[in-house]
Structures are given as structure tokens and as C-alpha cells.
C-alpha positions as CSV (number, residue, x, y, z in Angstrom):
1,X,-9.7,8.3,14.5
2,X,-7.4,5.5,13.4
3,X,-4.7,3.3,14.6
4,X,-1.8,1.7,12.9
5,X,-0.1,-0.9,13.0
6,X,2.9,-2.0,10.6
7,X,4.7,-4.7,10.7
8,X,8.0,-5.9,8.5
9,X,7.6,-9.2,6.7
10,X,9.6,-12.1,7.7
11,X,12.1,-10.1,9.1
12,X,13.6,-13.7,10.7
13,X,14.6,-14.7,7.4
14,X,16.3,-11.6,6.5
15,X,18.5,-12.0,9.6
16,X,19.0,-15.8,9.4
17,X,20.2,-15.7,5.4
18,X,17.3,-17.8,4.3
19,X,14.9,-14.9,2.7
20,X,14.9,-15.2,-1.3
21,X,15.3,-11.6,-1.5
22,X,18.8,-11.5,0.1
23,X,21.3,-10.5,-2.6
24,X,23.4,-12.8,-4.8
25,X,27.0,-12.8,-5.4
26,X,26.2,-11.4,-8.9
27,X,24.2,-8.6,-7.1
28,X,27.2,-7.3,-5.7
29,X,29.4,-7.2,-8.7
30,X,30.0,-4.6,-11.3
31,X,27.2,-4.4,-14.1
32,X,30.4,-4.8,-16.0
33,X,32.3,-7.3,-14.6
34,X,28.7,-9.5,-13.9
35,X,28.0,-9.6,-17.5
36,X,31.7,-10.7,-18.2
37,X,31.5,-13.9,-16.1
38,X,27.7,-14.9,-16.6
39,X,29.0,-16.4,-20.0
40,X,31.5,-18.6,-18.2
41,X,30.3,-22.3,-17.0
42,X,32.9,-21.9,-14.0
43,X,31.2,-19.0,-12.5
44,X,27.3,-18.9,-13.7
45,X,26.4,-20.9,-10.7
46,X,28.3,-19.1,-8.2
47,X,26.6,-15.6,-9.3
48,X,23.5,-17.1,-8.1
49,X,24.3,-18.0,-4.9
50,X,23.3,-16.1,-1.9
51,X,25.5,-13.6,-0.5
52,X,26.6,-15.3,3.0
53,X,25.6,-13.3,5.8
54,X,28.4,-12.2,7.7
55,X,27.9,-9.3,10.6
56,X,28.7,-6.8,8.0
57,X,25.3,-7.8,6.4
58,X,23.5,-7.9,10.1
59,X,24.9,-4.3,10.7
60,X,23.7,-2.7,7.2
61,X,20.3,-4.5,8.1
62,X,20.1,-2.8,11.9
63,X,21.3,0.6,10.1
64,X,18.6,0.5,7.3
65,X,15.7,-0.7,10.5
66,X,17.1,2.2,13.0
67,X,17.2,4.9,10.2
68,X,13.6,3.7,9.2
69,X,12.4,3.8,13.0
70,X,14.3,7.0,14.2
71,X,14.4,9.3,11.2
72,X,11.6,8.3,8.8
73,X,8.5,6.9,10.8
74,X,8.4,10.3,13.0
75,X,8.8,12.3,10.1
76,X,6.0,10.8,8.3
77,X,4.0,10.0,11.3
78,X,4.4,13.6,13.1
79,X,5.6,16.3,10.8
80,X,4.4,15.4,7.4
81,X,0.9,14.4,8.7
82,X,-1.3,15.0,12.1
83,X,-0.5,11.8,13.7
84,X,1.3,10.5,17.1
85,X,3.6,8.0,17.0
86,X,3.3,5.9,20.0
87,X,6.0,3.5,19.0
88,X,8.2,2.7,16.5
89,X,10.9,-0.1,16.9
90,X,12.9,-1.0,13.7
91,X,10.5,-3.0,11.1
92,X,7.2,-2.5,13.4
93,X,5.2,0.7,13.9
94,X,2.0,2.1,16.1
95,X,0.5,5.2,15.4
96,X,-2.6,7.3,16.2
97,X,-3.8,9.1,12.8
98,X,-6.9,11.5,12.0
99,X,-8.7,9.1,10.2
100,X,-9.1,11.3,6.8
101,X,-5.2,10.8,6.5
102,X,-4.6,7.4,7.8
103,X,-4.2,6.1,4.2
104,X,-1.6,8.7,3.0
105,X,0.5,7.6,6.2
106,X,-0.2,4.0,5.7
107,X,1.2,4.2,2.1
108,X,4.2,6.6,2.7
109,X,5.2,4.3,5.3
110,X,5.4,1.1,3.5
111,X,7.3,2.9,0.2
112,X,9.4,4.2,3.0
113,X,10.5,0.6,4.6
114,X,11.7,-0.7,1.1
115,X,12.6,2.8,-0.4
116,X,10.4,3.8,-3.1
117,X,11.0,7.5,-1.3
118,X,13.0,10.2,-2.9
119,X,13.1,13.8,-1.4
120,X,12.7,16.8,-3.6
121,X,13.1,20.1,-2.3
122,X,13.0,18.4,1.4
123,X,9.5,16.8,0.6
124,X,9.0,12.6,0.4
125,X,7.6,11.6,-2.6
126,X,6.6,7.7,-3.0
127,X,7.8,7.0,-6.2
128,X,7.0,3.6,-7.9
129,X,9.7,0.8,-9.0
130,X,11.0,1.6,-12.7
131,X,9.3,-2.0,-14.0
132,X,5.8,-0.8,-12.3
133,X,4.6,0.7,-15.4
134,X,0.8,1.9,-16.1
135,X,-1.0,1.3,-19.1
136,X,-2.9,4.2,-20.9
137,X,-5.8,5.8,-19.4
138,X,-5.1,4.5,-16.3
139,X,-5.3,7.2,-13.2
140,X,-2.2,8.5,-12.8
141,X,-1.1,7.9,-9.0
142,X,2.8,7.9,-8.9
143,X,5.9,9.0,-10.6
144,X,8.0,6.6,-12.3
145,X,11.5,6.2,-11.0
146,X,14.7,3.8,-10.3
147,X,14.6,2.5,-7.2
148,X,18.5,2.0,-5.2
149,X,17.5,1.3,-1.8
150,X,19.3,3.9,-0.9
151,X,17.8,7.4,0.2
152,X,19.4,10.8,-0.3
153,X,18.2,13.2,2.4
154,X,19.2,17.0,3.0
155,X,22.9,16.1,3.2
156,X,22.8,12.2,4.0
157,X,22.6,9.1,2.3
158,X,21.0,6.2,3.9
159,X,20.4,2.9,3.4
160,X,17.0,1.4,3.5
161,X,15.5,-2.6,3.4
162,X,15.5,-2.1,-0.3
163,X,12.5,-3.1,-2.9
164,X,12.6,-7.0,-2.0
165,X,11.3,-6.3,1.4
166,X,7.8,-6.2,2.2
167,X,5.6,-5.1,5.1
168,X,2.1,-5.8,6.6
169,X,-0.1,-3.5,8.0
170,X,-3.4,-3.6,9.9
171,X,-5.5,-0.3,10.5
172,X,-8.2,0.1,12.5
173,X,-11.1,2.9,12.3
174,X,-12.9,4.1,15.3
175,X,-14.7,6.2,17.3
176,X,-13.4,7.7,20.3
177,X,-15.8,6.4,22.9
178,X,-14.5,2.7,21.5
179,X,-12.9,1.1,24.3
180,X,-8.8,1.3,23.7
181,X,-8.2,-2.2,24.4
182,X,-10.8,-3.5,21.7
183,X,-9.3,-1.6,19.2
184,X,-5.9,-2.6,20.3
185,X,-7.1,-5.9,19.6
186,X,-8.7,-5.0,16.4
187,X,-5.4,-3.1,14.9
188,X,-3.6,-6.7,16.0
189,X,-5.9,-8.9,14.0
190,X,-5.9,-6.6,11.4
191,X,-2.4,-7.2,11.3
192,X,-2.7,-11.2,11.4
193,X,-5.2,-10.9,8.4
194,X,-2.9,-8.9,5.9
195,X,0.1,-11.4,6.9
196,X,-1.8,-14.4,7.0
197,X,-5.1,-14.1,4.8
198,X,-3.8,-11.7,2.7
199,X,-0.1,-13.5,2.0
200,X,1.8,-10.4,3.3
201,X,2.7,-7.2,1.6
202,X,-1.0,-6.3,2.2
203,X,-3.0,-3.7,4.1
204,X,-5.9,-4.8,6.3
205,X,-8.5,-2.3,7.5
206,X,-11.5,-2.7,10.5
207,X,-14.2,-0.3,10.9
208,X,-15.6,-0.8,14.0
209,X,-18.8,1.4,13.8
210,X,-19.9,3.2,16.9
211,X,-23.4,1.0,16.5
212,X,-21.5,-2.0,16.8
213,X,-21.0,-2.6,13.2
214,X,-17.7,-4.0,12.0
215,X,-16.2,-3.9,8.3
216,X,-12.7,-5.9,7.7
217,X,-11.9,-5.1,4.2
218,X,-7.7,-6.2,3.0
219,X,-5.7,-5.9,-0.3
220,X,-2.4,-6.2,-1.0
221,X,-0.7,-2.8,-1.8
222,X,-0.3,-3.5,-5.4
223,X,-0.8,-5.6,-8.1
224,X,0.8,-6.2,-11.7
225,X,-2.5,-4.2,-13.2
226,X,-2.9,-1.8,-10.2
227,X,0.7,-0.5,-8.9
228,X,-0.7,1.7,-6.4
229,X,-3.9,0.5,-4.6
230,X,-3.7,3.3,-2.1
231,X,-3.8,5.7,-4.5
232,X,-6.6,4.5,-5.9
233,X,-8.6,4.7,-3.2
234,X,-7.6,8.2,-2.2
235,X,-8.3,9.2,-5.9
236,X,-11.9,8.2,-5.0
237,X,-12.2,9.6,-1.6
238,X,-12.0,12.6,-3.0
239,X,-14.3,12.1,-6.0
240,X,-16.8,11.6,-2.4
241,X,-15.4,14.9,-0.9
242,X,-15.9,16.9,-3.6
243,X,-19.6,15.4,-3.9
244,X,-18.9,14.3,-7.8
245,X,-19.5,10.8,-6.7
246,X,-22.8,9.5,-5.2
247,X,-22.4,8.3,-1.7
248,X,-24.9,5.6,-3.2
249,X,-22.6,3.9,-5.5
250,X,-20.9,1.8,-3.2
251,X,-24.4,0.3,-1.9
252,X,-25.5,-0.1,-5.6
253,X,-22.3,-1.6,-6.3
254,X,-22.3,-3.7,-3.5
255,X,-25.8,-4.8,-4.3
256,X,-24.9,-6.4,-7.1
257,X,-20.9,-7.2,-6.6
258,X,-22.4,-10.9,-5.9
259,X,-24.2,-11.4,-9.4
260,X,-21.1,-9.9,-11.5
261,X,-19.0,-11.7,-10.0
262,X,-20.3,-14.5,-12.5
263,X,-20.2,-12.8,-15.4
264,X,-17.5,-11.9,-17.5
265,X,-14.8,-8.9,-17.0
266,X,-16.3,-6.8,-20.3
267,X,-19.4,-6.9,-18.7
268,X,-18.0,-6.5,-15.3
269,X,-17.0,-3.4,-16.3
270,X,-19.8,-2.3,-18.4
271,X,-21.9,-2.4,-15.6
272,X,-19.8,-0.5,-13.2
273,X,-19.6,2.2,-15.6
274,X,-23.2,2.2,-15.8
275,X,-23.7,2.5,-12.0
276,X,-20.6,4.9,-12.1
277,X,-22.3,7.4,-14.6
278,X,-25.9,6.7,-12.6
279,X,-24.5,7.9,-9.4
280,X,-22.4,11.0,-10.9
281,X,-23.0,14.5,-10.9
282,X,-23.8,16.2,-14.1
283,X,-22.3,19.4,-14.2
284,X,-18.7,18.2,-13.5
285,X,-15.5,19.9,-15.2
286,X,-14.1,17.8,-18.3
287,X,-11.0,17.2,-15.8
288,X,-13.1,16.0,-13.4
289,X,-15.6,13.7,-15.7
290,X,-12.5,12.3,-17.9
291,X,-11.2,11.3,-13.8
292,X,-14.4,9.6,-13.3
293,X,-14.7,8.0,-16.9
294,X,-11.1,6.2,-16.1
295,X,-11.9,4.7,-12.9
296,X,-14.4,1.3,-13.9
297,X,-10.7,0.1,-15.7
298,X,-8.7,-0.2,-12.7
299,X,-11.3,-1.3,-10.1
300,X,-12.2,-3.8,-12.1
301,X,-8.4,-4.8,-12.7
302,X,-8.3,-4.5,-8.8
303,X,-11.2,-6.2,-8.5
304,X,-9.9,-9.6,-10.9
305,X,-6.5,-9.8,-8.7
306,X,-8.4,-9.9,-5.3
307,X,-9.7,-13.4,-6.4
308,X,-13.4,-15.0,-6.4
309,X,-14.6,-12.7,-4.6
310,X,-12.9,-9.7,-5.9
311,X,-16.4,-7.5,-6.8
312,X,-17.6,-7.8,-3.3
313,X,-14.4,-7.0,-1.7
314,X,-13.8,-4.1,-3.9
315,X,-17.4,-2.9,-3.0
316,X,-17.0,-2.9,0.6
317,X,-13.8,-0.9,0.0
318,X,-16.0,1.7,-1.5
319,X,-17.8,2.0,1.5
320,X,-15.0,2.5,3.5
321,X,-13.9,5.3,0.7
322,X,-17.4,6.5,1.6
323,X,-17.0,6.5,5.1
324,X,-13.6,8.3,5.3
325,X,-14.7,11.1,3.4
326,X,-17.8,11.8,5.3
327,X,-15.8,11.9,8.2
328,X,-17.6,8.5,9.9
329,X,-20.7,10.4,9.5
330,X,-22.5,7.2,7.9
């Protein structure tokens, strides 16, 4: 099973007036009247100043945080998926999750804290920022769409952090007979990780094997070249489900994430592709073998923003991949 923990990013500084993502004096004008004034000397400095925060400001930040915790957490958390929310108390969250859909709750949560949501029909779809663009032949993960802050919802409207808030989030993987407070220790530093190791806006994730094994793997959510690292991975846990994909490829990957690493991205990628088309089945539907052709291009892409170590990292991600889709049965 999994737990969850999620955690809003420097939610101090949102309430105190000092987070850079506060809005300016220009942000709440008028496109109109904003492009009027940012010609005149007189007022182009005063459009950049932040907004003060008066309790007006405080109380749309309490209704965004309550909506988040009392309307959309459970819905995610209980109705949309399998889970149990245990709490849920503004910008922080702990749930228990079936581990093969802890990372579809993980993501809808965190699009839901700064509203990248939009409902159609009644159903949440995560929908990306409309500068978060993909380039051809990338794997296509999420709709494109503007992105308000604001959420409509059966007959509501509500106000959510908006896009320039971030959140954390530590998940742990488990195995029933793990004692709870270990693992409540393990979601925790998960947590601390993705905040701290990580620089916030990331997702941290321990497998703690039944055999005593651990595997702390972390990424941030996206990156200019990957928009939707979630997605991603869930793209290749099912390649594993479906049995189109080796579960070898993420030792053989592994194996040699440490010599790449050296070597140039063209041949990064060359090589990942070759492993990639070692460890896949043959008689696969042109759908499903023009899937598998695209993915060395955005692991790789992943791989380059992780840093040095980016190969290794993205490797033992692929054995967590592996893991969730063989239901721990590693």
C-alpha cells in the first residue's frame, strides 16, 4: 500500500506578504488599463510592487486552503480513487492509497493546490499551464489550457492558491506487515527530501521492501523539457502492465546509468533506445510500438534536468515503475 503526505510550500511567506509569487499592483489591474500606464515613468514602478496584504488577501488565502482541504482533497482522495483520507488540514494532506494508484492521486492533488483542474462533465482533468507547451513526438500526457486560479465546479466558482504556488510531497510504499510508525517516519522524510534535497515543488518516493530493502527516488513534478513527470511515469507503468516492456530494462538501464552518464546526450539516448528495443516485445500494435519508440526522448530530457546524476536517478525510477505494476511482486 502507500502513504501520502503533501505539504504546501512556504506557506509562511504567502501569509506574511514576502513570497515572490504574491500579486503585483499591475496584476490586479485591467489588461487594458495596465498596458495604458506601463508606458508612464510615474507609474511603471508602482505596477511592480507587491500587492499589500491586507485581511482581505489573508481571507481569499484561508478560502482557497479550506476549499482545497474540504471539497477537493476528499474528492480526489475518496471518490475519484480507492484511497482514505486520514487528514487533510488546508495546504497539508495524509492519505492511505492502493499503491497501483498512488501516483494518479499524488499528481491530481498537486494540479489541484494551484489549479491546473478544470471539470468536464463533473470529472477533474489536470490540465497543464498554457506556456507548458510540448515539443513534437513527445508523449502526450496533458491537455493544454489557460490556467485562472479559479475553479468552476457543478454550480460554484472557487478560488484556488493559483499557478505560483507550489507543493511538496513525500510517498511512501509498503507492505502491510511494515510497522506504521516506520513508515510514518519514512512518508515524513520523504517529505523533508522533496522540500529540502529536491528545492520544493518535487515529489519524493521510499520503497521500503518487505526484505528490508529501501529505494528513495525524488523529482520535481516538471521540468521546462518534461511538463508532466507523473505522467510519464504512468505512461510506462503501463507499458510494464501490459507486458510490452521487459521488466529487465530498468536493471539493464541501471547497469549502465553510471557509464552514460559521461557520455554525451546523443549517445545517451542512442543507447537507451537500444536497450529500449532489446527489452520490447515484438509483436506489439503500431500504436503501441510508435508509444515505445517516443519514450528514450523524454527520459533522457528528464534524465539531463535531474543533474549529474540524472541517468541513475532516472533508472531507479524505472524500478519503481517496475515495482508498481507488478503489484510489489519483485
Amino acid at each position: 500500500y502507500a502513504l501520502l503526505y503533501m505539504d504546501g510550500d512556504q506557506m509562511g511567506r504567502w501569509l506574511s506578504g514576502t513570497h515572490e509569487g504574491l500579486a503585483t499592483f499591475g496584476d490586479i489591474l485591467h489588461p487594458e488599463v495596465r498596458e495604458a500606464l506601463q508606458n508612464d515613468p510615474n507609474w511603471q514602478s508602482l505596477l511592480k510592487m507587491k500587492r499589500l496584504i491586507t485581511p482581505a488577501v489573508h481571507a481569499a488565502i484561508s478560502q482557497a486552503l479550506g476549499w482545497f482541504a474540504l471539497r477537493l482533497v476528499p474528492h480526489i482522495v475518496e471518490e475519484r480513487h480507492a484511497g482514505r483520507l486520514i487528514y487533510a488540514g488546508g495546504d497539508d494532506v495524509l492519505a492511505l492509497v492502493p499503491m497501483d494508484e498512488v501516483l494518479a492521486v499524488a499528481r491530481e492533488l498537486r494540479a489541484a493546490f494551484s489549479g491546473h483542474i478544470r471539470f468536464e462533465s463533473g470529472s477533474l482533468q489536470v490540465v497543464l499551464a498554457a506556456e507548458a507547451k510540448q515539443d513534437d513526438g513527445d508523449p502526450p500526457c496533458m491537455p493544454e489550457g489557460s490556467v485562472s486560479g479559479y475553479v468552476e465546479w457543478e454550480d460554484e466558482v472557487f478560488l484556488t492558491m493559483g499557478p505560483r504556488a507550489t507543493a511538496s510531497m513525500g510517498v511512501v510504499l509498503a507492505h502491510h506487515l511494515q510497522p506504521l510508525d516506520l513508515v510514518l517516519d519514512a512518508v515524513r522524510e520523504a517529505e523533508r527530501l522533496a522540500k529540502h534535497r529536491y528545492g520544493r515543488n518535487a515529489l519524493v518516493l521510499n520503497l521500503l521492501k518487505r526484505s528490508g530493502e529501501r529505494l528513495t527516488v525524488g523529482t520535481k513534478w516538471s521540468y521546462k523539457e518534461v511538463p508532466d513527470v507523473v505522467c510519464l511515469l504512468t505512461m510506462i507503468i503501463q507499458h510494464f502492465e501490459r507486458k510490452t516492456l521487459s521488466g529487465k530494462w530498468p536493471y539493464a538501464t541501471k547497469a549502465e546509468a553510471s557509464i552514460l552518464e559521461g557520455l554525451p546526450v546523443a549517445a545517451q539516448e542512442a543507447e537507451l533506445r537500444r536497450l529500449l528495443k532489446r527489452h520490447t516485445e515484438s509483436d506489439l500494435s503500431p500504436a503501441e510500438a510508435k508509444e515505445v519508440e517516443q519514450l528514450p526522448r523524454p527520459l533522457i530530457k528528464w534524465a539531463e534536468s535531474l543533474g549529474s546524476s540524472g541517468l541513475t536517478e532516472m533508472a531507479r525510477w524505472l524500478l519503481v515503475c517496475n515495482f508498481i505494476a507488478k503489484g510489489g511482486d519483485v
